[in-house]
C-alpha positions in Angstrom: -21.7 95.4 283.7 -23.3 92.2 281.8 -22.3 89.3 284.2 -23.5 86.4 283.2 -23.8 83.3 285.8 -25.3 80.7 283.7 -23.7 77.9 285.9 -25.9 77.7 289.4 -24.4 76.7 292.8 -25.8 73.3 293.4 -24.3 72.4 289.7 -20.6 74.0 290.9 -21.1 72.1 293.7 -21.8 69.0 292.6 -18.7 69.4 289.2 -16.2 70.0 292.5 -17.3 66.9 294.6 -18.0 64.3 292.5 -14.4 65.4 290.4 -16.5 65.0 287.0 -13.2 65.0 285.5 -10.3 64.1 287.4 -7.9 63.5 284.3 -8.4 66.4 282.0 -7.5 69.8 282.6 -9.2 72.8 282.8 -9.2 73.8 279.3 -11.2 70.2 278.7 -7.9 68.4 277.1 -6.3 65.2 279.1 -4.2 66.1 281.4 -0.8 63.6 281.7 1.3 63.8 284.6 5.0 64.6 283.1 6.1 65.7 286.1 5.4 69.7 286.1 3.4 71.8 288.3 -0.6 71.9 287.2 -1.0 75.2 287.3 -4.7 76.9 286.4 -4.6 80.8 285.5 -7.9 82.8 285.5 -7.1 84.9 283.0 -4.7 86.1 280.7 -2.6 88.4 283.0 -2.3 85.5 285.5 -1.4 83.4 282.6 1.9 85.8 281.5 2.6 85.5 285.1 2.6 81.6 285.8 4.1 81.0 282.3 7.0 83.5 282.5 7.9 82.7 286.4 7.2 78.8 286.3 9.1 78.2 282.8 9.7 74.5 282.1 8.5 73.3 285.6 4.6 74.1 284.7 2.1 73.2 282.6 -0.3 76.5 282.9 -3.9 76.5 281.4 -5.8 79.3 281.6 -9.8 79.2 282.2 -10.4 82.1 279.7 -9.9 81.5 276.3 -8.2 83.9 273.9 -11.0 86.5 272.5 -13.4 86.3 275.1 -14.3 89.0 277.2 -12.8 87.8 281.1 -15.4 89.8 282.6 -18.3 87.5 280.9 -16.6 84.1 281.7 -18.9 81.0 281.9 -17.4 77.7 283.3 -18.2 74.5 281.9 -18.7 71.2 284.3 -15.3 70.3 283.4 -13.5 73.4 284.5 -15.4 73.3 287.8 -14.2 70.3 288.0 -10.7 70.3 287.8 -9.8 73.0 290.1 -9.8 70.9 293.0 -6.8 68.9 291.3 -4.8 71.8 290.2 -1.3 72.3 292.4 -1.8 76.2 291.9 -4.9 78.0 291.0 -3.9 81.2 290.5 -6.3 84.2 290.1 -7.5 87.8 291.0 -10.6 88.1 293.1 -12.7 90.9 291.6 -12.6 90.6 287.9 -14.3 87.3 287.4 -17.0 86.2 290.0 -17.9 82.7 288.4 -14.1 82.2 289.0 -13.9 83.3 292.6 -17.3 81.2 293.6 -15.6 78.1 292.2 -12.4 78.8 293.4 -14.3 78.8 297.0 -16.6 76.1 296.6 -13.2 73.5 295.1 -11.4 73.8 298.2 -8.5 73.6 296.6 -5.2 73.5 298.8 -2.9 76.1 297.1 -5.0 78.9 296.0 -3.3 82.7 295.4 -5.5 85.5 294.8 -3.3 88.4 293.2 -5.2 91.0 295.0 -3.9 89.6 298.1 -0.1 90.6 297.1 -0.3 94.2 296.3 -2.4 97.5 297.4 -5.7 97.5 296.1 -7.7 101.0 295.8 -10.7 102.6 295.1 -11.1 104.6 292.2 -14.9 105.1 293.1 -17.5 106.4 291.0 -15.7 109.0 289.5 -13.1 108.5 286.8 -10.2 110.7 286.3 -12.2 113.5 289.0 -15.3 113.8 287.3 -18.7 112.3 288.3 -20.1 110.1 286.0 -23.7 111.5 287.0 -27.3 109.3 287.6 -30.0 108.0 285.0 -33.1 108.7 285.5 -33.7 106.5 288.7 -30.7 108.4 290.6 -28.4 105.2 290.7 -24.9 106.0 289.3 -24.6 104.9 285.8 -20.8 103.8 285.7 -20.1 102.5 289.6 -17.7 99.3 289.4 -19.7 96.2 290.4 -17.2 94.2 292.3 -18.0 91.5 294.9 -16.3 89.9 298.2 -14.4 91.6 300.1 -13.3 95.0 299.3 -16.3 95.6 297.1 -15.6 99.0 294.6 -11.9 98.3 294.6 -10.2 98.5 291.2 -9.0 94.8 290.2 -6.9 96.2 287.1 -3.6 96.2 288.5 -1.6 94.3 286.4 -2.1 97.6 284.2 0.7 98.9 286.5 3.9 97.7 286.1 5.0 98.5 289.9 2.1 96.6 290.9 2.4 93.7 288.6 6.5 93.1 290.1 4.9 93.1 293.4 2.4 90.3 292.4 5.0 88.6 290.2 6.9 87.9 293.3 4.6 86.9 295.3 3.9 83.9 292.5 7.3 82.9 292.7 7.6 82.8 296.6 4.4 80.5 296.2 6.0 78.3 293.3 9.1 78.3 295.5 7.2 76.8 298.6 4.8 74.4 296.3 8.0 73.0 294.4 11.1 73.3 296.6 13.2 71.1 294.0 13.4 74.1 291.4 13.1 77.0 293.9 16.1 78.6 292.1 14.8 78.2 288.6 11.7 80.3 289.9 14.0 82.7 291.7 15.7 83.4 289.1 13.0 83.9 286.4 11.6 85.9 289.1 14.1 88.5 289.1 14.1 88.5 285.2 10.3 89.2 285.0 10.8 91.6 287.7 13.4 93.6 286.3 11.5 94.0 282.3 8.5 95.0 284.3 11.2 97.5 286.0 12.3 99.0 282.8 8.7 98.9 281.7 8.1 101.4 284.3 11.2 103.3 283.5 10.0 103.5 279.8 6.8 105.1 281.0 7.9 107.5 283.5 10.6 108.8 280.8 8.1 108.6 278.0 5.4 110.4 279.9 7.0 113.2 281.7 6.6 115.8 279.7 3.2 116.1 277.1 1.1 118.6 275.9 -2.0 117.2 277.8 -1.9 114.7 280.8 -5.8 113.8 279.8 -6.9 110.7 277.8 -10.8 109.2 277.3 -11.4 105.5 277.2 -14.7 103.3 276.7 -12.9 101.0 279.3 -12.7 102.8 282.7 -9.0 99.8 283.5 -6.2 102.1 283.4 -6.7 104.2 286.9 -3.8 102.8 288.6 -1.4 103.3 285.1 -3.1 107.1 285.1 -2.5 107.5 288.5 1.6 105.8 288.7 2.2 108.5 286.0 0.4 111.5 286.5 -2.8 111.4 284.1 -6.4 111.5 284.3 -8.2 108.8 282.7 -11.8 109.4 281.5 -14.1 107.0 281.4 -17.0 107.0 279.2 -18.8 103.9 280.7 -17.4 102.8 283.4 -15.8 99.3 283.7 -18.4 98.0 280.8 -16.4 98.7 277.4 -19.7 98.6 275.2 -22.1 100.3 277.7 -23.8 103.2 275.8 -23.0 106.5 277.4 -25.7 109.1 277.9 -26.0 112.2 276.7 -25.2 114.1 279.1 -21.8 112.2 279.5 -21.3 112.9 275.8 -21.6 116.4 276.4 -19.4 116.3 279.7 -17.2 114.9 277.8 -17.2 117.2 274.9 -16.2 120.0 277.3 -13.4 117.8 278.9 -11.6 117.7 275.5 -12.0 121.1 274.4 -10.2 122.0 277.8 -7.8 119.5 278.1 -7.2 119.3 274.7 -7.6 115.9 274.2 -7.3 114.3 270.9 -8.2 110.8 271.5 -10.8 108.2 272.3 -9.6 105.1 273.1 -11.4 101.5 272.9 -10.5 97.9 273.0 -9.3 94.8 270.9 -11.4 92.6 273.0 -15.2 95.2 272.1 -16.5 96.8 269.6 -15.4 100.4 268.6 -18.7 101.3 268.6 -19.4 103.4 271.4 -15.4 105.0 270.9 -16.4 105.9 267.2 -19.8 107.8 268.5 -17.8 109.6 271.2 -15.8 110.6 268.6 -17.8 111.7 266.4 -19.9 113.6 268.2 -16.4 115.4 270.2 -14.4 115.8 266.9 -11.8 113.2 268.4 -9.7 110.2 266.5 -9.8 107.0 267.7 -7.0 104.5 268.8 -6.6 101.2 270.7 -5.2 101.1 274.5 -5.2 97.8 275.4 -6.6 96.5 278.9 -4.6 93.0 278.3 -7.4 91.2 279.6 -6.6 88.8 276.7 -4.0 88.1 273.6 -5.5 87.2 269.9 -4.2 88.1 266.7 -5.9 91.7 267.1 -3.4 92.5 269.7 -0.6 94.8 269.2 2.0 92.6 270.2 2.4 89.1 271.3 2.4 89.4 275.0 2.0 91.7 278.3 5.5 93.3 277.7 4.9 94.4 274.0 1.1 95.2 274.5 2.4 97.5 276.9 5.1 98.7 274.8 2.4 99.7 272.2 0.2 100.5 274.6 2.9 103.5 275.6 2.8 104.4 272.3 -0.5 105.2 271.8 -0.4 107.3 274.8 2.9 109.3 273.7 0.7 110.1 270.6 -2.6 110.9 272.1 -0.9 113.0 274.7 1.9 114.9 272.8 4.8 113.7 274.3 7.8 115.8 273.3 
C-alpha cells in the first residue's frame, strides 16, 4: 500500500503547539462559534456517523476530502493544527496513519477511536481462504500494512452493518457525555441510525440467503467482515491496495477460483481506476461491476450516502451472485 507521509514529526509537532490556526477549522475555512459541537471526522464513514447522530447540535468537518483516496491522506499545517481545538475528533485507528500520529501528538481531550467500540479481527494474509502467495523475495504480496496496536487487523468495519450500530452507539454515548444539554436529541437519533442500519442488515441476510454462488473477486480486499456476517468468500486480487497490479500467478489462481465457483464478476472501486478489474477480467472471461468500499461520497457514487451506497452495493452482489 502507497502511504504517503509527506508531513514529518517535528512539523506536526510544531502545527499542534503553536495552534497555527486556532480560528479555522480543519477543512482550512473560519470556524465561528454558533454554539454547536466542533466535531472533526477522519473520514467519510466517521463523517455519516457524526452527521447523522449529532444532527443540528454539530458542525462536522471531515479531514478527507470527497474523491481522495483515505488511505493516501496528507494533512496540511492547518489541519494539524486545529485538532487540538476540536470538542470531538472522531476517527478509526488503522486506516489512516497521518491521522492517528496527529491525533496523538494534539493531545486533544475527547478523542474516540471507532476501533475501540466494536470487535476487530484479523483476516490475515489470506483473502476469502486462499493464499495470496510471495514475489520473488518470499515477502507476501497482499499482507495488510496496519500500524499501532493490533497491527494486521482489518479496519473496514463500517462495511458491516452489525458493526457499524455498535460503533454508532458508542458516538452517541460520547456526544451524550460531551453535551449533556441535548443528550436526548442524540439518543434519540441514535436509535434511528441504529435501527436503518438494523434493517440494512435484515436486507442483506434476506437478500443473500440463497444464490447460486457465495464467491465474489474484488481489487479491494474491504469487505471481509460483510463476506464473513453473510456467509461469502471474498477474493482479493491485491490486497488492501485497489490499484496494485496482481501477478501472474494470482491471475491464474484466480482464473481457477471462478471456473469452480462460478463466479461472474470482478468488482472495483469509484474511488480507483478499473484498470487492474478490467485485466482480471479479461484475462478470466468475467464482467465487471462497482462494490463500493464507502471510503468516500462524489458524484461517481451510487447513491448519496452510507445507507443507499449500501443499498446498491446489495445489489450488485444479488447480481454477481445469483440470488433467487
Amino acid at each position: 500500500m502507497n502511504i504517503r507521509r509527506l508531513i514529518p514529526v517535528a512539523a506536526v509537532t510544531g502545527a499542534v503547539l503553536l495552534g497555527l490556526t486556532a480560528c479555522s477549522s480543519p477543512d482550512g475555512s473560519d470556524h465561528k462559534d454558533d454554539g454547536r459541537l466542533d466535531v472533526v471526522a477522519s473520514f467519510y464513514p466517521m463523517q455519516f456517523l457524526a452527521e447523522r447522530i449529532g444532527g443540528e447540535h454539530v458542525e462536522v468537518t471531515s479531514l478527507t476530502k470527497p474523491g481522495v483516496e483515505p488511505h493516501d491522506l496528507e494533512l496540511t499545517y492547518r489541519q494539524t493544527g486545529r485538532l487540538g481545538d476540536a470538542d470531538l475528533i472522531l476517527y478509526l485507528k488503522g486506516i489512516q496513519p497521518a491521522v492517528d500520529e496527529a491525533v496523538k501528538l494534539s493531545e486533544a481531550p475527547n478523542t474516540l477511536d471507532a476501533a475501540t467500540l466494536t470487535t476487530l479481527e484479523d483476516h490475515g494474509t489470506e483473502v476469502g481462504g486462499h493464499d495470496h502467495g510471495e514475489d520473488e523475495h518470499g515477502h507476501d504480496e497482499h499482507a495488510h500494512e496496519h500500524e499501532g496496536d493490533g497491527a494486521g487487523a482489518d479496519p473496514h468495519i463500517w462495511l458491516d452493518p452489525v458493526r457499524y450500530a455498535e460503533v454508532a452507539k458508542g458516538v452517541g454515548k460520547n456526544l451524550e457525555k460531551t453535551d449533556p444539554a441535548h443528550a436526548a436529541d442524540y439518543r434519540e437519533n441514535t436509535d434511528a441510525l441504529v435501527g436503518e442500519l438494523g434493517a440494512l442488515d435484515t436486507a442483506y441476510r434476506t437478500g443473500l440467503k440463497n444464490t447460486e454462488t457465495r464467491t465474489f473477486i474484488t481489487t479491494h480486499s474491504a469487505f471481509g467482515y460483510l463476506a464473513e456476517r453473510y456467509g461469502l468468500t471474498q477474493e482479493g486480487i491485491a490486497g488492501i491496495d485497489p490499484e496494485a497490479e496482481p501477478s501472474p500467478a494470482r491471475i491464474s489462481d484466480l482464473h481457477s477460483i471462478a471456473e469452480k465457483e462460478k463466479v461472474t464478476t470482478v468488482f472495483f472501486e469509484t474511488l480507483a481506476s478499473d484498470k487492474t478489474a478490467k485485466t482480471v477480467a479479461r484475462d478470466t472471461g468475467l464482467r465487471t461491476d462497482v462494490l463500493d468500499p464507502l471510503e468516500g461520497i462524489t458524484d461517481a457514487s451510487k447513491g448519496d450516502d452510507y445507507i443507499e451506497v449500501m443499498k446498491s452495493n446489495l445489489a450488485a452482489l444479488r447480481t454477481a451472485l445469483g440470488a433467487k
